[in-house]
N, C-alpha and C positions, 0 to 999 in steps of 0.2 A: 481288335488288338487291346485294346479297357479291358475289356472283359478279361481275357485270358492273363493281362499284367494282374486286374485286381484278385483275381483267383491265387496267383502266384502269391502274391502278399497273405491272402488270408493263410494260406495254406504255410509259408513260412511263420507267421505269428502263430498259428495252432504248433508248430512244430519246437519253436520258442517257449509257449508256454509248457508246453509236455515235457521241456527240458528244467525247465525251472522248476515244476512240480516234484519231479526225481529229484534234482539237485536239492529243495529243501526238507522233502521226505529223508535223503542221506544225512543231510543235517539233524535233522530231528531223532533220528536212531542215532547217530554217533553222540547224542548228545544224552538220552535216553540211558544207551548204554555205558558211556562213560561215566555216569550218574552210579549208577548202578554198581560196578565197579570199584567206585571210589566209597559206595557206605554197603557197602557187601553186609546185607540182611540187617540193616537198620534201617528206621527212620529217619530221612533227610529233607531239606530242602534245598527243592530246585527251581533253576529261575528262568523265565519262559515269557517271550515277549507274548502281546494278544495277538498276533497271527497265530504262532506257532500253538498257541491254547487252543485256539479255534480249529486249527489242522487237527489236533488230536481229537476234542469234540466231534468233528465230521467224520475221520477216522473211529470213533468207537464205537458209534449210531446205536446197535442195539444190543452192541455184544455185552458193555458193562455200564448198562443202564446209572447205575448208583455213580460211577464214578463219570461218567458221563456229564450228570447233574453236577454234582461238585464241582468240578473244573469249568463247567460255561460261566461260573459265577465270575473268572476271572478272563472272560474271554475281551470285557470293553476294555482292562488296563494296561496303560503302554508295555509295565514288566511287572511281572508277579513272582515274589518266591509264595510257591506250592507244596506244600508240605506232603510229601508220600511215604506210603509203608512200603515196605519189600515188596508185600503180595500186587501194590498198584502196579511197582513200576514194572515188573517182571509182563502183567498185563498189557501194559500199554507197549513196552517192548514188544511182545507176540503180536500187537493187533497193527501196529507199524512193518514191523516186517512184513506179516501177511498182504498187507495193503499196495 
């Protein structure tokens, strides 16, 4: 009876987190994109707690190596404005979706 309650649990918390993974994946595209939006092919900054830095970090792995580097620099700071060009954010948009 343990067994099969603690399985339940694990299995709810795996399902939990899968759900908050999505939920702040949507977050970070709507954020992304309304970034985007708002400085249509300029340079802007944007402001991005160190999770959300780090989600994108893990998210670009090795698609955009240079900007990958970049942004882990701000990955320890509670909030960071991050200054991108059109051509990042358009990237990092694609590799969030994708993801």
């Amino acid at each position: 009876m343990n067994l099969s309650l603690e399985t339940l649990l694990q299995e709810r918390s795996l399902d939990l987190e899968a759900a908050r993974a999505k939920t702040a994946k949507s977050a970070l595209l709507k954020k992304l994109t309304d970034f985007r939006s708002l400085h249509q092919n300029r340079t802007g900054n944007l402001r991005l707690d160190g999770s959300e830095v780090a989600r994108l970090v893990e998210l670009i792995g090795d698609k955009n190596p240079a900007l990958a580097q970049r942004l882990s620099g701000y990955r320890n700071q509670l909030r960071s404005e991050i200054t991108l060009l059109p051509h990042e954010v358009d990237s990092l948009v694609a590799i969030v979706e994708r993801s």
